[in-house]
N, C-alpha and C positions, 0 to 999 in steps of 0.2 A: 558439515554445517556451515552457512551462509549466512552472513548479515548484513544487507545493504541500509543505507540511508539516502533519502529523495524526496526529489519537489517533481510535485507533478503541475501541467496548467493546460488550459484549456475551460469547459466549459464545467468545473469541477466543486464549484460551491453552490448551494442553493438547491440539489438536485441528488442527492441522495448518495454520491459518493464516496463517502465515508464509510457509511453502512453496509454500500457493495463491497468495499473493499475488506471489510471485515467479516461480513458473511463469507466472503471466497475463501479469504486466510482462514479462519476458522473450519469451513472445511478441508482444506489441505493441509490441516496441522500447522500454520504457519504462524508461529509468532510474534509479536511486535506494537507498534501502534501506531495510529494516522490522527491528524489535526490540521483545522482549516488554518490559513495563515492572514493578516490583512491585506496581503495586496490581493487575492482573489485565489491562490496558489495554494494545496494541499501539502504538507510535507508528512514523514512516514520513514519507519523504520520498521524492516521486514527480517526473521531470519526462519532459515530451515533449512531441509535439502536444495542442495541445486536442481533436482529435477522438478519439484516440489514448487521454486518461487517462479523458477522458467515458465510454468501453468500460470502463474498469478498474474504475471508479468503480462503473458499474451490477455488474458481476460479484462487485464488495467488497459491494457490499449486497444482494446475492443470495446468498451465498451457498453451501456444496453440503453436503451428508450433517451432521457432526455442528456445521461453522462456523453461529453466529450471530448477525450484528452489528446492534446494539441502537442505535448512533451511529458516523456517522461525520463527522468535525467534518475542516474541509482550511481550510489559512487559507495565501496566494498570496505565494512568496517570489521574490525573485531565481535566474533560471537560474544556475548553474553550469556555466562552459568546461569541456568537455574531461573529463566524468562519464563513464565507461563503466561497464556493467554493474548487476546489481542483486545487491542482497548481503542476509545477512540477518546482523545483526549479533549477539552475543549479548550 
């Protein structure tokens, strides 16, 4: 089990997201949560398998319709006991 934390930026607020990013974790099992931040930049805390966030990872920089992420920066924290779910904070 993996736990990253990260800013992602790019064309990433206003455009849905958040909700992508949660739809995907959720279905790969993936824990955690994501929130917009003021300067325009998303931050996020993800955990699960590594083969698991390695999916989510490539889908966050891929992409779909109007999302475009320009960076995504993940720097590897201590798992969290007993995390369910993934949230999107505001």
């Amino acid at each position: 089990m993996l736990r990253y934390a990260g800013q992602v930026s790019g064309r990433v607020q206003g455009v849905g997201f958040r909700y992508f990013v949660q739809q995907r974790a959720q279905r790969l099992g993936i824990t955690g949560w994501v929130q917009n931040q003021p300067d325009g930049t998303v931050k996020m805390e993800i955990q699960g398998p590594p083969n698991k966030l390695a999916v989510l990872q490539t889908a966050l920089r891929a992409g779909r319709a109007l999302i475009r992420v320009e960076t995504l920066e993940l720097t590897e924290q201590l798992p969290l006991a007993g995390e369910r779910g993934f949230s999107i904070r505001k």
